[in-house]
PyMOL CGO cylinders between C-alpha atoms (Angstrom):
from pymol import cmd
from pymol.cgo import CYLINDER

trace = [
    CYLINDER, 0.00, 0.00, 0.00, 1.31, 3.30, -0.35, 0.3, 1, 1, 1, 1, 1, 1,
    CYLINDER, 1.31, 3.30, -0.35, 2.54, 5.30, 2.30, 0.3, 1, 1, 1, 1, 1, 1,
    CYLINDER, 2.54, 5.30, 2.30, 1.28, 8.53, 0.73, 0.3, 1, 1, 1, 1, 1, 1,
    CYLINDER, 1.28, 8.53, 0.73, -2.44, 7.19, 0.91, 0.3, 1, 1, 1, 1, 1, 1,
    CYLINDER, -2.44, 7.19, 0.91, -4.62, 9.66, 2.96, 0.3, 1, 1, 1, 1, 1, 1,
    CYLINDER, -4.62, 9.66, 2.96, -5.86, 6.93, 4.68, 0.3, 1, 1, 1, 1, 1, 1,
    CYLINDER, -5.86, 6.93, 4.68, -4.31, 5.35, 7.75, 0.3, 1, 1, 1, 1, 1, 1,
    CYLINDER, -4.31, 5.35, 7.75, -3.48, 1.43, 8.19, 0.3, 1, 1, 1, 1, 1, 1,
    CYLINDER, -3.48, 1.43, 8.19, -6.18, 0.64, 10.86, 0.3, 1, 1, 1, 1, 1, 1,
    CYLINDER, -6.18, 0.64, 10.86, -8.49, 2.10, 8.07, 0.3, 1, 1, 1, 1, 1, 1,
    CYLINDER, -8.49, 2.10, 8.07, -6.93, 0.38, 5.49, 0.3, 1, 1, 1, 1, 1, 1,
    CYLINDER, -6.93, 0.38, 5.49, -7.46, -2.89, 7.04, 0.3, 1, 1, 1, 1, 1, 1,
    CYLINDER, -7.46, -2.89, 7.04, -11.24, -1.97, 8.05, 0.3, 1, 1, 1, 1, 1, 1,
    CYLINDER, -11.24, -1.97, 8.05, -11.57, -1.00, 4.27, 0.3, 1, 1, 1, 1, 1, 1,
    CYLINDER, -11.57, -1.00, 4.27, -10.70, -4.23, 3.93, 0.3, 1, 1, 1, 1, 1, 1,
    CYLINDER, -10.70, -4.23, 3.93, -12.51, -6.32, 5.67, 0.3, 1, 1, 1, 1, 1, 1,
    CYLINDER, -12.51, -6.32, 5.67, -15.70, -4.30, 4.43, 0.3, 1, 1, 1, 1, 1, 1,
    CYLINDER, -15.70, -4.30, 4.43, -14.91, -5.73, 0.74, 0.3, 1, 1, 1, 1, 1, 1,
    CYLINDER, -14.91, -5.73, 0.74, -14.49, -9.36, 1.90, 0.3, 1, 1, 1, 1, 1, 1,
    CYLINDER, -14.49, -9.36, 1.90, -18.22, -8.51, 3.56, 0.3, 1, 1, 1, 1, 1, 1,
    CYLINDER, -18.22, -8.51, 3.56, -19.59, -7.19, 0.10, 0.3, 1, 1, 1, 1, 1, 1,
    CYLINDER, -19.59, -7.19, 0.10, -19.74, -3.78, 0.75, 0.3, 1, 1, 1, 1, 1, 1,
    CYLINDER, -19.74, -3.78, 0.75, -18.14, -1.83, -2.47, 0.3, 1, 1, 1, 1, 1, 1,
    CYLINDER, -18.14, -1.83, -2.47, -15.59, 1.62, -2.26, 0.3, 1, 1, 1, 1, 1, 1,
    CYLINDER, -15.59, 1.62, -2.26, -18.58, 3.99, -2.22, 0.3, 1, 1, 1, 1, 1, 1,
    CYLINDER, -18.58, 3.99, -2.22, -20.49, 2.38, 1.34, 0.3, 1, 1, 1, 1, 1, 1,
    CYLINDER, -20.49, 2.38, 1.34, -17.13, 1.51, 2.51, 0.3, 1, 1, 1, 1, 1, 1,
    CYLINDER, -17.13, 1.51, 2.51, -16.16, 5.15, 2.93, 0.3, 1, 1, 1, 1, 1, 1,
    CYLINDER, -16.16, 5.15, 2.93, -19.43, 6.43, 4.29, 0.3, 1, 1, 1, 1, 1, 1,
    CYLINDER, -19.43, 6.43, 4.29, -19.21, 3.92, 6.85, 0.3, 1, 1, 1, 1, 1, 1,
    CYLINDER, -19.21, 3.92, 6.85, -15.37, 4.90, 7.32, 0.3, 1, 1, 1, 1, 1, 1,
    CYLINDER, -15.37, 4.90, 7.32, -16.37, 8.39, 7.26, 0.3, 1, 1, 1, 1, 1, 1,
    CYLINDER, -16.37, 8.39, 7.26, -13.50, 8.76, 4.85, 0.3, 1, 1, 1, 1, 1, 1,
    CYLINDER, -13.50, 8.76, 4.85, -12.87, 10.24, 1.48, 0.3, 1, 1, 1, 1, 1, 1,
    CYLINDER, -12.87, 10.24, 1.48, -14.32, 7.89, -1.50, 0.3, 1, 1, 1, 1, 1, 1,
    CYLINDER, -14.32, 7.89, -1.50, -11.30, 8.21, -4.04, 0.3, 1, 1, 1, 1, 1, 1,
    CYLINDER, -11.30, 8.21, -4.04, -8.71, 6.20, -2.14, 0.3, 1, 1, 1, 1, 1, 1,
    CYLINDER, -8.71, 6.20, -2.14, -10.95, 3.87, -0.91, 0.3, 1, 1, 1, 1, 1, 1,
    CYLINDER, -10.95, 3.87, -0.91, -11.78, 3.21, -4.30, 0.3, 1, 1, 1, 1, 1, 1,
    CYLINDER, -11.78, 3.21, -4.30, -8.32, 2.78, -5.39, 0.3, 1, 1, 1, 1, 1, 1,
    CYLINDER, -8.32, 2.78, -5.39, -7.70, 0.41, -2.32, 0.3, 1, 1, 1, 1, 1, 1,
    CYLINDER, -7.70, 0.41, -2.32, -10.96, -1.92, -3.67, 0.3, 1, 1, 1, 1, 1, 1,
    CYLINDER, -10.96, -1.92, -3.67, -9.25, -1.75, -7.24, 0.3, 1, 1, 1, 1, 1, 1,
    CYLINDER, -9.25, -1.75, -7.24, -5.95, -3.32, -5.60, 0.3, 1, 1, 1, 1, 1, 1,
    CYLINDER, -5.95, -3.32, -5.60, -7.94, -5.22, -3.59, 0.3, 1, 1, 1, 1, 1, 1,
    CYLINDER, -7.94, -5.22, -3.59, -10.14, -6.68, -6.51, 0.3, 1, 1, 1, 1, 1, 1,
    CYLINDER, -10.14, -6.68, -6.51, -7.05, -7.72, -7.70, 0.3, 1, 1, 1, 1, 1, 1,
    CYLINDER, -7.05, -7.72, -7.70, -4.66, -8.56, -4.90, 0.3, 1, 1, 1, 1, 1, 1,
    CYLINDER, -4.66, -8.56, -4.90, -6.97, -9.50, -2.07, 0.3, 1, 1, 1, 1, 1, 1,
    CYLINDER, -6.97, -9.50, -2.07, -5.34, -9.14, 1.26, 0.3, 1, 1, 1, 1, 1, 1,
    CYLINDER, -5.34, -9.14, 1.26, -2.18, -8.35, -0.44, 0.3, 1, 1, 1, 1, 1, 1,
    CYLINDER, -2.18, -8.35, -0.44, -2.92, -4.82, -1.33, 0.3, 1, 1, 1, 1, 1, 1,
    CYLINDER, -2.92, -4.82, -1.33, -1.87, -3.98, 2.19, 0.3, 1, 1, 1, 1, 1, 1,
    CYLINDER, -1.87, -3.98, 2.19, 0.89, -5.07, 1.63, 0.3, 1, 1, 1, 1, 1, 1,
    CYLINDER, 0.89, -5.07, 1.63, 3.71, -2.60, 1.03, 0.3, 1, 1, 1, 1, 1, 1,
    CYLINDER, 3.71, -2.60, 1.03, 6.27, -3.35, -1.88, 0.3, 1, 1, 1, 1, 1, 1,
    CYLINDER, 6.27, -3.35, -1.88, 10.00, -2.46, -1.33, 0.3, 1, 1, 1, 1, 1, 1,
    CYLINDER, 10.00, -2.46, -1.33, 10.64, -1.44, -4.72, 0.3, 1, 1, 1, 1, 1, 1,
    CYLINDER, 10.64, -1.44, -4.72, 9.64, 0.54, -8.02, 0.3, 1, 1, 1, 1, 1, 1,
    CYLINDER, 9.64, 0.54, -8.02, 9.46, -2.12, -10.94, 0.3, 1, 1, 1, 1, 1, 1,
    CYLINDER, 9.46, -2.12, -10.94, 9.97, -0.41, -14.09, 0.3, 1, 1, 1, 1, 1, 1,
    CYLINDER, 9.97, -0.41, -14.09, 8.66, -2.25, -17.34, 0.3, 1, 1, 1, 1, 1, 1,
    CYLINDER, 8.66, -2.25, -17.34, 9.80, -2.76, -20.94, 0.3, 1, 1, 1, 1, 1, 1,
    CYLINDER, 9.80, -2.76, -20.94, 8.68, -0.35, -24.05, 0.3, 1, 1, 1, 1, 1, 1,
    CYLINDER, 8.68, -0.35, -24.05, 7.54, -3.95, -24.99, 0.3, 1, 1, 1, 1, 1, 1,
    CYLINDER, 7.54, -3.95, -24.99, 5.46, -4.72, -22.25, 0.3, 1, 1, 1, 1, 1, 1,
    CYLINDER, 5.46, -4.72, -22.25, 3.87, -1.57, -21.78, 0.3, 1, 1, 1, 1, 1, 1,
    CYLINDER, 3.87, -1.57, -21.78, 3.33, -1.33, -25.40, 0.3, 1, 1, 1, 1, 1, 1,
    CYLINDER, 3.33, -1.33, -25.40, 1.18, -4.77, -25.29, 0.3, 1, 1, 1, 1, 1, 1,
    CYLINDER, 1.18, -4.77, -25.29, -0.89, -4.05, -22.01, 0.3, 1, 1, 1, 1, 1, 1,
    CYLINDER, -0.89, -4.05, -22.01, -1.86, -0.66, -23.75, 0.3, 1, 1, 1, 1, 1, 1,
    CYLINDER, -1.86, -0.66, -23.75, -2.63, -2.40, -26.97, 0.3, 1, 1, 1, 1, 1, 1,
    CYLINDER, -2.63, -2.40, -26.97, -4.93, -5.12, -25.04, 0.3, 1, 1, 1, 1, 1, 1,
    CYLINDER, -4.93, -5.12, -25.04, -6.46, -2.25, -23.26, 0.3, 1, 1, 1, 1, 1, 1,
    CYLINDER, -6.46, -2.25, -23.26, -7.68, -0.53, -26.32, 0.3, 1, 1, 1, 1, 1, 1,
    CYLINDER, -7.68, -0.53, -26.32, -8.85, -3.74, -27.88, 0.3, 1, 1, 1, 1, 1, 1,
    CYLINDER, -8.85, -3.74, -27.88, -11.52, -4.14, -25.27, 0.3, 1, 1, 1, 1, 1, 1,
    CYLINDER, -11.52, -4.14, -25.27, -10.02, -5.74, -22.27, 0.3, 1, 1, 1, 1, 1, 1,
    CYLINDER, -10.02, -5.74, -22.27, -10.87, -4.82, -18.41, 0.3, 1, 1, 1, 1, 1, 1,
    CYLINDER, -10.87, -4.82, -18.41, -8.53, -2.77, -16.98, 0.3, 1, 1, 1, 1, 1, 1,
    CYLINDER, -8.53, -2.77, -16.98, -8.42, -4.85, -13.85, 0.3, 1, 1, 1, 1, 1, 1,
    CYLINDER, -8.42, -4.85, -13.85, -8.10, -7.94, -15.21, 0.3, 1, 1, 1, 1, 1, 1,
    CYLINDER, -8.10, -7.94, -15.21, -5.14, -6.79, -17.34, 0.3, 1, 1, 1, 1, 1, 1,
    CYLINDER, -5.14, -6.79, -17.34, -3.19, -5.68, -14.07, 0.3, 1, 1, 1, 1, 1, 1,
    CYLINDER, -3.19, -5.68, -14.07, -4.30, -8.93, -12.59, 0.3, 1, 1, 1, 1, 1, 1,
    CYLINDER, -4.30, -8.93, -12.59, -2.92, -11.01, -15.44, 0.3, 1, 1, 1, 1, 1, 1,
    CYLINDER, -2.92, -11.01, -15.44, 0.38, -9.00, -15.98, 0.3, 1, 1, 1, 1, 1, 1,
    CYLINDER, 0.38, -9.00, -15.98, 0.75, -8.51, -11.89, 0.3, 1, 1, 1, 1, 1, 1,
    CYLINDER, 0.75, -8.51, -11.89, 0.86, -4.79, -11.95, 0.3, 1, 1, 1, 1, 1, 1,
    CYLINDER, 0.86, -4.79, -11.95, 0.51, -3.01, -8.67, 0.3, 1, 1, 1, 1, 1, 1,
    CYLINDER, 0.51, -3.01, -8.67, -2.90, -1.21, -9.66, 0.3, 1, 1, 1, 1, 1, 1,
    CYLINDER, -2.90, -1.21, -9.66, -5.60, -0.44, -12.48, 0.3, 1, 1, 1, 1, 1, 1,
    CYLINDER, -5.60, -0.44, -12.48, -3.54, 3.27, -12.23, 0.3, 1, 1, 1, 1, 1, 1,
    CYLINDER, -3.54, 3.27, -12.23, -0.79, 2.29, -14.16, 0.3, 1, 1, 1, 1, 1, 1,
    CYLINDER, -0.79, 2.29, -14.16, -2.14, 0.91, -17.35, 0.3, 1, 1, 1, 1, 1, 1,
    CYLINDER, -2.14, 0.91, -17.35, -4.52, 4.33, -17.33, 0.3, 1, 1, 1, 1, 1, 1,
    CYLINDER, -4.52, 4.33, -17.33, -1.77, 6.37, -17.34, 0.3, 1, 1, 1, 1, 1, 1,
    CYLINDER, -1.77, 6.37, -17.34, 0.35, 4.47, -19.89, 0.3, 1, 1, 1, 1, 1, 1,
    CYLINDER, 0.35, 4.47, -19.89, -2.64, 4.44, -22.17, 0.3, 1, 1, 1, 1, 1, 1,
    CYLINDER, -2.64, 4.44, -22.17, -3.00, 8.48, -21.69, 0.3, 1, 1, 1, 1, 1, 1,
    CYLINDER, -3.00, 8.48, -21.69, 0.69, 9.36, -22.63, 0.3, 1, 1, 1, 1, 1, 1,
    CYLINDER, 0.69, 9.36, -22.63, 0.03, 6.45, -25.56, 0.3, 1, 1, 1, 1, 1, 1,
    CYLINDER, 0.03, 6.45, -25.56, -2.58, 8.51, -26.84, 0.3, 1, 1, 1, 1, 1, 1,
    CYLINDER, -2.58, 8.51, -26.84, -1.20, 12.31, -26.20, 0.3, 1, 1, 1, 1, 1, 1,
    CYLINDER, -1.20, 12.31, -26.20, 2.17, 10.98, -27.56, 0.3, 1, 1, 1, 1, 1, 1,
    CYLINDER, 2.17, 10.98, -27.56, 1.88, 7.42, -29.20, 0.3, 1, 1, 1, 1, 1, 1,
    CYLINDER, 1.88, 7.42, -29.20, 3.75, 4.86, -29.14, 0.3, 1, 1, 1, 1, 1, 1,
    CYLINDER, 3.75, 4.86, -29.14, 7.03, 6.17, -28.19, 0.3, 1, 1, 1, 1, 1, 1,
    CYLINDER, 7.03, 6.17, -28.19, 5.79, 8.01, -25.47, 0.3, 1, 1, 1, 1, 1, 1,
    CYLINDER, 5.79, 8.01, -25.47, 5.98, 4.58, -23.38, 0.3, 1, 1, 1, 1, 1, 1,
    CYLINDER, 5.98, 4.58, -23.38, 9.98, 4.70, -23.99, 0.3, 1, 1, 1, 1, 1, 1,
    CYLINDER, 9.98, 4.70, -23.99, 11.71, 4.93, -21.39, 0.3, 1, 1, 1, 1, 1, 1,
    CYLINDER, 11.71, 4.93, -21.39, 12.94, 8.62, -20.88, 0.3, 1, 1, 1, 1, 1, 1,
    CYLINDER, 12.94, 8.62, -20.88, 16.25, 9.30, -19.73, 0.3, 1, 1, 1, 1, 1, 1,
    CYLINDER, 16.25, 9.30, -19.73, 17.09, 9.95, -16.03, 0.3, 1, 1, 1, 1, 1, 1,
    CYLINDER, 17.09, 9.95, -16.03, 18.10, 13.66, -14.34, 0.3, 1, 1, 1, 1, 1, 1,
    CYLINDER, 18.10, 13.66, -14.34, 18.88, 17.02, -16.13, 0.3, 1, 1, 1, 1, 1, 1,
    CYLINDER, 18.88, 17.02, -16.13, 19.62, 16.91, -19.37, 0.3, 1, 1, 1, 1, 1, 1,
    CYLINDER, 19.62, 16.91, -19.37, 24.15, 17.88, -20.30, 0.3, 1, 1, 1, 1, 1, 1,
    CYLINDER, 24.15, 17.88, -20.30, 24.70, 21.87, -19.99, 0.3, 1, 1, 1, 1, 1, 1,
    CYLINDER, 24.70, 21.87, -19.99, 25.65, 22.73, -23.64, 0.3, 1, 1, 1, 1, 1, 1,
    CYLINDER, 25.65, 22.73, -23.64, 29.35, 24.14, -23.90, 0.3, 1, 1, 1, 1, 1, 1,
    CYLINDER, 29.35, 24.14, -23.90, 29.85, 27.86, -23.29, 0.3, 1, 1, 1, 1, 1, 1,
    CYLINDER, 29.85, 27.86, -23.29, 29.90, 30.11, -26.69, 0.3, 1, 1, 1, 1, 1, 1,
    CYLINDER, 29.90, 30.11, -26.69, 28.84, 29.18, -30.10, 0.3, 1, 1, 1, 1, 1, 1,
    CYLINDER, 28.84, 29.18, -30.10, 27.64, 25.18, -31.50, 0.3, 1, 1, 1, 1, 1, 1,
    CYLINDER, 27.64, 25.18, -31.50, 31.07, 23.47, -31.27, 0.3, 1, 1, 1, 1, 1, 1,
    CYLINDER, 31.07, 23.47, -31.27, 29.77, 20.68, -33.36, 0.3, 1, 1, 1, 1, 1, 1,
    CYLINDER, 29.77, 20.68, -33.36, 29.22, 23.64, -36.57, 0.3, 1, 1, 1, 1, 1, 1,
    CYLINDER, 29.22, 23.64, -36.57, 32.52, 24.40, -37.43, 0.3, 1, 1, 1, 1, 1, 1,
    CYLINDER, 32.52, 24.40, -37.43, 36.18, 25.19, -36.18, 0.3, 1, 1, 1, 1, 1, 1,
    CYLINDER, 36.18, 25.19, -36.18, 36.06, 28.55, -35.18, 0.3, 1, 1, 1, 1, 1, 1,
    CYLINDER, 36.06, 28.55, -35.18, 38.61, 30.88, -37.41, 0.3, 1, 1, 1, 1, 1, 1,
    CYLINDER, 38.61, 30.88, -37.41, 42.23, 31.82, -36.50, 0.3, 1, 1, 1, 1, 1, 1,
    CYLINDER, 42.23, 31.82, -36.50, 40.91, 35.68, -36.92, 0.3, 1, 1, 1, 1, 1, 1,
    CYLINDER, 40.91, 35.68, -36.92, 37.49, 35.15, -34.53, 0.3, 1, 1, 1, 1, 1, 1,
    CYLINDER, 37.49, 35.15, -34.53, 39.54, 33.11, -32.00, 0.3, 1, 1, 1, 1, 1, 1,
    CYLINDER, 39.54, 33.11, -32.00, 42.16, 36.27, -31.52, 0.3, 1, 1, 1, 1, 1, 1,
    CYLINDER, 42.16, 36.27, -31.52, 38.87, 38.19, -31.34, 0.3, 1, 1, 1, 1, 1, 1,
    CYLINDER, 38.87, 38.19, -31.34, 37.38, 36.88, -28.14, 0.3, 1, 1, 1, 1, 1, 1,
    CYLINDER, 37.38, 36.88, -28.14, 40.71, 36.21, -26.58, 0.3, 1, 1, 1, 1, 1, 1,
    CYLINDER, 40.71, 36.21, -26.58, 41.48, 40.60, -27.27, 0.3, 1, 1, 1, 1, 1, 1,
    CYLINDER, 41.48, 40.60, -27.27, 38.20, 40.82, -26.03, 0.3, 1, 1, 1, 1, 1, 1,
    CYLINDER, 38.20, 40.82, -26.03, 38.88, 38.66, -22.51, 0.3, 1, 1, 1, 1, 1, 1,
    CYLINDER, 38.88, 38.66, -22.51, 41.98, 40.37, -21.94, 0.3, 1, 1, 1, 1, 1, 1,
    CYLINDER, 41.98, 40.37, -21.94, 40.81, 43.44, -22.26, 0.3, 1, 1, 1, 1, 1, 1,
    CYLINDER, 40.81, 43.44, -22.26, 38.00, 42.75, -19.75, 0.3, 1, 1, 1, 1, 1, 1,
    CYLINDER, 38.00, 42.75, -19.75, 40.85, 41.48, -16.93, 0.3, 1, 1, 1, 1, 1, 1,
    CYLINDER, 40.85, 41.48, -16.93, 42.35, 44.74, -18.02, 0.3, 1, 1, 1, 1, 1, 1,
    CYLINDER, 42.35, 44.74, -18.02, 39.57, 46.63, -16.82, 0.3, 1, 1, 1, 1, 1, 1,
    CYLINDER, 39.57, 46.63, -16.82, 38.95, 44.39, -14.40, 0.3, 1, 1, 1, 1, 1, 1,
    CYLINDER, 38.95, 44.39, -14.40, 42.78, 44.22, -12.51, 0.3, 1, 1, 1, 1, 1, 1,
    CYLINDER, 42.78, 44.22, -12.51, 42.59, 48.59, -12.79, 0.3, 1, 1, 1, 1, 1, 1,
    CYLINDER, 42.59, 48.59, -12.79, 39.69, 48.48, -11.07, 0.3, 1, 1, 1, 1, 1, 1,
    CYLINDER, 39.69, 48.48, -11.07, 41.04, 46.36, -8.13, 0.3, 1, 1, 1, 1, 1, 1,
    CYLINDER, 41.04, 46.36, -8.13, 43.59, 48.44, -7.85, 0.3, 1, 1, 1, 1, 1, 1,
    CYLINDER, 43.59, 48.44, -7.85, 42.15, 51.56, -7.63, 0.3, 1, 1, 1, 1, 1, 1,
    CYLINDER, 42.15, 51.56, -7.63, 40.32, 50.42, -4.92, 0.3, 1, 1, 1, 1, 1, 1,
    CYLINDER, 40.32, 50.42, -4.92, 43.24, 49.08, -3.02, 0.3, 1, 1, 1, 1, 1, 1,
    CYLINDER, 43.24, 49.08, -3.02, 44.56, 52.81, -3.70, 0.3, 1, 1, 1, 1, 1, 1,
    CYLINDER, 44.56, 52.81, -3.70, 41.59, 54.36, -1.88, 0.3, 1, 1, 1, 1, 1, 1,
    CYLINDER, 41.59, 54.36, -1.88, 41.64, 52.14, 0.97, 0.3, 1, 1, 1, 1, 1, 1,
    CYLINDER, 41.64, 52.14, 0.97, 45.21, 53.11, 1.67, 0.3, 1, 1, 1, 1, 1, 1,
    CYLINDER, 45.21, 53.11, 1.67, 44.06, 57.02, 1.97, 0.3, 1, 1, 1, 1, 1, 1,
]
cmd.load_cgo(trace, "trace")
């Protein structure tokens, strides 16, 4: 179960143990006195894991292009959504509704996976991968630094020469 759920585990487990009498997500929270949206997602996990959706998993599983590719293709052919995380043992109905909403904003590749943290800082200055820069622009920006340390080194010491007054 996740820890971020808004409800707590006592509840969890009364939630529960209301399924396994009949009751569904909606008379579950009234009786609860709880909000209905993650009760119903803890009867979806239920409907599929029984007891075991209170059971916390230790890790994130991360899936294939493949896979994903063929749970969202099943989906769209007409298949439950909770029998397809049954059958492929995915932690809730969720998951394949989110994969098929970036399928059908993006398509297919949208289920690749994308590539971890912030994307490379591009070097300073112009595209190095355009051309060598010329002998005559290269002499350029180096005048152009100096003259800046120039201004820069004057500066400093002008201000050294006011502190000693």
């Amino acid at each position: 179960m996740d820890r971020r759920s808004s409800l707590s585990e006592a509840q969890r487990v009364l939630a529960v143990g209301l399924f396994e009498r009949g009751l569904g997500p909606g008379a579950a929270a009234r009786q609860l006195m709880v909000a209905r949206d993650p009760v119903k997602m803890l009867y979806q996990r239920w409907r599929i894991w029984g007891r075991g959706a209170l059971l916390t998993r230790p890790t994130k599983r991360s899936y294939s292009f493949e896979f994903k590719l063929a749970v969202v293709e099943r989906f769209l052919a007409g298949e439950p959504i909770t029998a397809l995380a049954a059958e492929y043992e995915l932690s809730s109905p969720q998951l394949v509704k989110a994969w098929v909403r970036v399928y059908r904003r993006e398509g297919a590749d949208g289920l690749r996976a994308k590539p971890k943290g912030r994307p490379r800082k591009a070097p300073d200055g112009p595209d190095v991968a355009a051309e060598p820069e010329s002998e005559l622009a290269r002499l350029r920006r180096e005048n152009e630094r100096l003259r800046a340390e120039n201004a820069y080194l004057g500066k400093l010491r002008a201000l050294r020469q006011q502190q000693r007054r």
